[in-house]
C-alpha positions in Angstrom: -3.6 -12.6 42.3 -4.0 -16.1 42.0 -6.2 -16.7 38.9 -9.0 -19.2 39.5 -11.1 -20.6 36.9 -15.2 -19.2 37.1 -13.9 -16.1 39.4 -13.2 -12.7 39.1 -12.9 -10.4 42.1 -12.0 -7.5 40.4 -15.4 -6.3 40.1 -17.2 -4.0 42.6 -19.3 -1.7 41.0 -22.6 -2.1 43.0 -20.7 -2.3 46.5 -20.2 -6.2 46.4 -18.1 -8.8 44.7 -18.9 -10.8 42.0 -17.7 -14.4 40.7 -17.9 -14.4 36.7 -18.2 -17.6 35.2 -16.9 -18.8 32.2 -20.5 -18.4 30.8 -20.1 -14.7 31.6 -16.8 -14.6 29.9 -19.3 -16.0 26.9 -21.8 -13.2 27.0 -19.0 -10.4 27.5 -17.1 -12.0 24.0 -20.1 -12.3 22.1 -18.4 -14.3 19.4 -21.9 -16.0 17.6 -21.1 -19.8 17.5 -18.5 -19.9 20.2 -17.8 -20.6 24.3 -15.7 -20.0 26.8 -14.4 -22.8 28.5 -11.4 -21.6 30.2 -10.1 -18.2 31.4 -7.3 -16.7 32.9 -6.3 -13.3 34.3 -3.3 -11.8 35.5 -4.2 -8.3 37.8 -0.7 -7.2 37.7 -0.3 -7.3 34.3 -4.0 -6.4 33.5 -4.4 -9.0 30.9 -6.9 -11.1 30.0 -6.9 -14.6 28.0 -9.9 -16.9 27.2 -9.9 -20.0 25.5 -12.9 -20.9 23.2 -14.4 -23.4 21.0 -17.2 -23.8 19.1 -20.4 -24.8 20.4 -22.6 -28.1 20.2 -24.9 -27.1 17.5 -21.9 -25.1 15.8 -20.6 -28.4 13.7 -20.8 -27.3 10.3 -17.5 -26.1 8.7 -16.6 -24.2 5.8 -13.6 -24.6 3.7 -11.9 -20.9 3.3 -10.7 -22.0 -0.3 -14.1 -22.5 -2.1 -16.8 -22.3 0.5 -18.1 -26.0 0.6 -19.5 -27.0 3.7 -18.1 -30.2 5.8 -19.0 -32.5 8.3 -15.9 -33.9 9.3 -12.4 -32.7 10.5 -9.3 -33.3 9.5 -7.5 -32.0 12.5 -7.6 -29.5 15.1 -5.6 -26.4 16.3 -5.3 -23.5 18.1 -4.7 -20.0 17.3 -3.9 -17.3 19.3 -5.2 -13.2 18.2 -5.7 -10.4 20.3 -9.2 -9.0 20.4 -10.4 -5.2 21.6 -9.9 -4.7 25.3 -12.3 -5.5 28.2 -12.3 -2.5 30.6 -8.4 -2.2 31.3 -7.6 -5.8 30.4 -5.8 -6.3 27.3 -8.3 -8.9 25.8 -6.4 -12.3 23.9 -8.5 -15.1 22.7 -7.4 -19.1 22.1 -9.4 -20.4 19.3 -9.8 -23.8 18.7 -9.6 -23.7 14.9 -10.3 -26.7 12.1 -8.4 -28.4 9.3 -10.6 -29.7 6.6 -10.1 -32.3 4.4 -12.1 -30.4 1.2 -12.6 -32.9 -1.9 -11.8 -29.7 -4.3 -9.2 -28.0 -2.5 -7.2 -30.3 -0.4 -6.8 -30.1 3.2 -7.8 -26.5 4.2 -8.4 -24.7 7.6 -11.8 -23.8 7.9 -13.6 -20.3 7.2 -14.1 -18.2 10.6 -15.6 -15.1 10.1 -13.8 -13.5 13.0 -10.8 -14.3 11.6 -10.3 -12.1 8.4 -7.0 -12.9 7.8 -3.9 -14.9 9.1 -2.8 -12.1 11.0 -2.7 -12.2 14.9 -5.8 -10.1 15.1 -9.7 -10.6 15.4 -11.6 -9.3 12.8 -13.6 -6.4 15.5 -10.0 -5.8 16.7 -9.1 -5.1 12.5 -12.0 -3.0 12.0 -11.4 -0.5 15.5 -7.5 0.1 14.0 -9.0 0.8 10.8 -11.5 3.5 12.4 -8.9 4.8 14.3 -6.8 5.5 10.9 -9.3 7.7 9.3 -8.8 10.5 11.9 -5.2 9.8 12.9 -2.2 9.2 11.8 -0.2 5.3 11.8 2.1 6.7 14.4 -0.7 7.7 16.6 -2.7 5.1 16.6 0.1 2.5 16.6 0.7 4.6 20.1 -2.8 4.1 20.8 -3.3 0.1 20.6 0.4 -0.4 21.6 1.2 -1.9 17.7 4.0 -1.3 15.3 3.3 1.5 12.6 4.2 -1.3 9.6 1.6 -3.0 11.3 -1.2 -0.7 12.0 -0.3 0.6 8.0 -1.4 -3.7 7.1 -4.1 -3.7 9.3 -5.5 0.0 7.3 -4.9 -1.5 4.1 -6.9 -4.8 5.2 -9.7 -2.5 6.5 -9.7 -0.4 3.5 -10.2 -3.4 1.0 -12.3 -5.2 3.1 -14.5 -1.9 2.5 -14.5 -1.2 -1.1 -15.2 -4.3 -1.1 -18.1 -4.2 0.8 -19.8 -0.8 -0.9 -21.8 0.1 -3.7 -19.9 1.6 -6.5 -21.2 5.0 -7.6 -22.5 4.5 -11.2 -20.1 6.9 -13.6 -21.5 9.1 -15.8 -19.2 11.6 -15.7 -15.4 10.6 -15.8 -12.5 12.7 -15.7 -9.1 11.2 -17.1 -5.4 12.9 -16.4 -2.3 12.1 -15.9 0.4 12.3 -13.4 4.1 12.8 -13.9 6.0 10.3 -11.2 9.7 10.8 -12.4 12.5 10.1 -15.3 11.8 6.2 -14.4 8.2 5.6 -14.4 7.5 8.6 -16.4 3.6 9.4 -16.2 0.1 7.3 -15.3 -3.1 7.8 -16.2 -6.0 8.0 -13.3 -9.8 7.4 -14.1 -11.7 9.3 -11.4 -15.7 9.8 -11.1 -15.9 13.9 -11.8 -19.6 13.2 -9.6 -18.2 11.4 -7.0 -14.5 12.8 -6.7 -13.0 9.8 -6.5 -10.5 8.0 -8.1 -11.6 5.0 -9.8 -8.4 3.3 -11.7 -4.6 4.3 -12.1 -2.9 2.4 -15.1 0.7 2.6 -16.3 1.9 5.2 -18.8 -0.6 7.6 -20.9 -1.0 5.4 -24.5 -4.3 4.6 -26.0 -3.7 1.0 -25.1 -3.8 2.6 -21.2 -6.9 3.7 -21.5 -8.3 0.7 -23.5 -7.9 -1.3 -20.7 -9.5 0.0 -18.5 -12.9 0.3 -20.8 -12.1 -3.5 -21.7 -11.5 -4.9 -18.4 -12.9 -2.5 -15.6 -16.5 -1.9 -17.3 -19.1 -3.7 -19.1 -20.8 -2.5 -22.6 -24.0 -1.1 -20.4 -21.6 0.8 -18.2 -19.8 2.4 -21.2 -22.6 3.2 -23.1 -24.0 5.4 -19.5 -21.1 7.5 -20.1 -22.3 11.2 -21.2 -19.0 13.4 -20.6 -15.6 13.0 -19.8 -13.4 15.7 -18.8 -9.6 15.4 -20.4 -6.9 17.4 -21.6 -5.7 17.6 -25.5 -3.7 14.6 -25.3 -4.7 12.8 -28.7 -4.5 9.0 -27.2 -7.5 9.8 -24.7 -9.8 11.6 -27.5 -9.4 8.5 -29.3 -10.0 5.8 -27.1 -13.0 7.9 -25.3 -14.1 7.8 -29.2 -13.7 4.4 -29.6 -15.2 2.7 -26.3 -17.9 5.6 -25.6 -19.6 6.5 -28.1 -22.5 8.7 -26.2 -19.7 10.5 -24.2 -19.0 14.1 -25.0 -15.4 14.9 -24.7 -14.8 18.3 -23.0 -11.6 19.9 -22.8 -10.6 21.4 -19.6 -9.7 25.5 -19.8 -6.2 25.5 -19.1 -5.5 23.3 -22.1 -7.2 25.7 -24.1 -5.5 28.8 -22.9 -2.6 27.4 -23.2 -2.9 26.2 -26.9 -4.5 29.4 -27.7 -1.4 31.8 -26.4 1.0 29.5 -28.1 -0.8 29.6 -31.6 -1.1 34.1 -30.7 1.0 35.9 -33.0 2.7 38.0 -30.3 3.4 34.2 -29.0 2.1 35.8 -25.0 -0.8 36.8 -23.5 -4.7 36.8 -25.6 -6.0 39.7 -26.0 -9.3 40.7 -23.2 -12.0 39.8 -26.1 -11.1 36.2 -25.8 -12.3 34.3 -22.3 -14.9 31.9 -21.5 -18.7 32.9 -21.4 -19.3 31.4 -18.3 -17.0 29.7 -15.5 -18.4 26.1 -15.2 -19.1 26.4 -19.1 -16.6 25.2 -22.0 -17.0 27.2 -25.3 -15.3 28.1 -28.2 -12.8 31.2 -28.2 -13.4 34.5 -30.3 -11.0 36.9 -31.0 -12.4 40.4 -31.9 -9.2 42.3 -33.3 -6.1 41.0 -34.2 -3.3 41.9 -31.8 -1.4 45.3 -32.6 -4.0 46.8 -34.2 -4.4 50.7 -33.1 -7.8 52.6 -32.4 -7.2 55.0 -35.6 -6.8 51.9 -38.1 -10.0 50.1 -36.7 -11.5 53.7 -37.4 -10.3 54.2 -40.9 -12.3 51.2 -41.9 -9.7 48.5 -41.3 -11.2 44.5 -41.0 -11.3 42.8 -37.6 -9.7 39.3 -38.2 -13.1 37.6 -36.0 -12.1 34.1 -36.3 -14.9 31.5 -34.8 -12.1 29.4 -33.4 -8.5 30.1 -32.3 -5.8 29.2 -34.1 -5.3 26.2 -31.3 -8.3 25.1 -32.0 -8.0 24.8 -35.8 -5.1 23.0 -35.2 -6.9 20.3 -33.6 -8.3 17.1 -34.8 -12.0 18.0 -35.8 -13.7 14.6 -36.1 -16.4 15.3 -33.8 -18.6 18.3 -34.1 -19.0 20.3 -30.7 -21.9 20.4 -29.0 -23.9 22.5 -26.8 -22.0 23.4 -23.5 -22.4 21.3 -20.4 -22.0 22.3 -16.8 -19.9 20.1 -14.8 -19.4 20.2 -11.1 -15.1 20.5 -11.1 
C-alpha cells in the first residue's frame, strides 16, 4: 500500500471508508501538548509511525536537571520510542525534542513527561510492561510485547521505582528486624520490614549495631522513631541495643523460636522441655515456667520432695536484663 499523508483506508467498520487526518492521528495519540504533522503506515508490515511536535501555545520548556523553566532553545532533535499499539499496528512516535541552554545546569535537553527515561520507550508504553510483570513472568511478557527479557527486567525495575516513588509510605509502628545468611562471602544482612504492613522496608550489610544505627539515623526522623511501640527480633545482642538506643518507646519482643531454643540448650538433660513449659497463648510472648525439674519420679514429688519452679528459664537468666518486661502484646505475625 502506498502510504499517503491525511489517509487511511484501512478502516471500514461502519460499511464505508474513511480518510484519517493527521488531526485524527492527534486525537487517537493523545499526547497533552503535542501534534501530528506527519504519518506514515506500512499495511504489510502493520506498522505505524507519526511524527510530532509541540504545539503553538506549548513553548515553555523545562530543564530535566533542575526544573527551571525557559523560553528559548538551544537546539532541536529528534527522538525515536515506541509507544502501545493502535489496533494491529505496532505504534512508533518521532518527537521533536529540545536542548536548553539552562543558566544552572548547562545545556540540558528538556523535561517531557512522556519520556521517563532515555530508553527507547514512551512513558504509557513503560507503565503497560510493568502491569504486565506483576502477573507474568519476564520471559512471557518479553514474548508478549516482542522485547528482550534484560529489557522487559529494566523496564520492571523503572516501573517499580517510579511507584514507590509515587505512594504513601505506611507509617511503622511495628517493625520486625532479622537477618539473612547469603554465603561464606557476604556472610549475613539485616532487613527492616513493617510487621503491619508485611513489607520490607530496608536491607543493610552485615548484622552489627552500626547496621542497624543506620538505618534509624539516615532512613527515619526523631518523630518517626519515637512512634515506634514494638519491634519483633531475635536474641542477637547488637539489635537489643540499638532498638534501646534509637527507640526508646519501643518494646522489644523476642520471637518464640529464639526462646525455645535457648531454653532447651540451658535444660539439664541438654534436649527437649519438659510439657509444663510452653507459651500461654499463640500470638502472646511470656515468660517460661518450669514446674518440676527433669528426672524427677512421681514417688519423690510424693514423699514431699521441692519442685525447682523457677519464674524464668535458665536461657532467660542468662540474658541481659536491662529492661524490665512488660505486659504481653499481640502482634499480627
Amino acid at each position: 500500500m502506498n502510504a499517503k499523508q491525511g489517509c487511511f483506508s484501512g478502516i471500514q467498520n461502519f460499511g464505508y471508508t474513511r480518510c484519517l487526518r493527521d488531526s485524527d492521528f492527534t486525537k487517537l495519540l493523545r499526547w497533552p501538548g503535542y501534534r501530528v504533522y506527519r504519518h506514515e503506515i506500512n499495511e504489510r508490515a502493520k506498522t505505524l509511525k507519526l511524527w510530532i511536535r509541540r504545539k503553538r501555545g506549548n513553548k515553555k520548556l523545562i530543564c530535566s536537571g533542575c526544573g527551571r523553566k525557559l523560553d528559548e532553545a538551544h537546539e532541536v532533535s529528534e527522538r525515536e520510542v515506541r509507544d502501545l499499539p493502535c489496533m494491529e499496528f505496532r505504534t512508533t512516535v518521532v518527537v521533536e525534542v529540545y536542548r536548553v541552554c539552562c543558566p544552572d545546569c548547562g545545556v540540558m535537553i528538556e523535561k517531557v513527561p512522556q519520556l521517563p527515561s532515555k530508553a527507547p520507550f514512551s512513558k504509557r508504553f513503560e507503565d503497560a510492561v510493568g502491569q504486565a510483570c506483576e502477573s507474568a513472568a519476564a520471559r512471557q511478557v518479553a514474548l508478549l510485547f516482542g522485547l528482550a527479557a534484560s529489557t522487559v527486567r529494566a523496564i520492571d525495575l523503572r516501573y517499580l521505582e517510579g511507584w514507590a516513588a509515587s505512594r504513601r509510605t505506611p507509617a511503622l509502628a511495628r517493625m520486625g528486624v532479622d537477618e539473612i545468611y547469603l554465603g561464606k562471602k557476604q556472610k549475613f544482612i539485616t532487613v527492616v520490614s513493617n510487621l503491619e504492613s508485611g513489607e520490607p522496608l530496608w536491607f543493610g550489610r552485615e548484622r552489627k549495631k552500626d547496621t542497624l544505627d543506620l538505618f534509624f539515623r539516615e532512613e527515619l526522623s526523631s518523630g518517626q522513631r519515637m512512634r515506634i511501640t514494638a519491634a519483633c527480633v531475635d536474641m542477637w545482642e547488637p539489635f537489643r541495643l540499638s532498638i534501646e538506643q534509637w527507640a526508646p518507646n519501643c518494646r522489644i519482643v523476642y520471637d518464640k523460636f529464639h526462646i525455645m531454643q535457648h531454653a532447651n540448650r540451658r535444660s539439664p538433660a541438654g534436649g527437649v522441655l519438659p510439657q509444663e513449659r510452653a507459651f500461654a497463648g499463640a500470638g502472646e510472648t511470656r515468660a517460661l515456667a518450669a514446674a518440676e525439674p527433669l528426672g524427677a519420679s512421681d514417688g519423690q514429688q510424693a514423699a514431699g520432695a521441692k519442685a525447682d519452679v523457677r519464674t524464668q528459664p535458665e536461657a532467660f537468666q542468662a540474658l541481659s536484663s536491662e529492661r524490665e518486661p512488660g505486659p504481653p502484646m499481640e502482634l499480627s505475625l
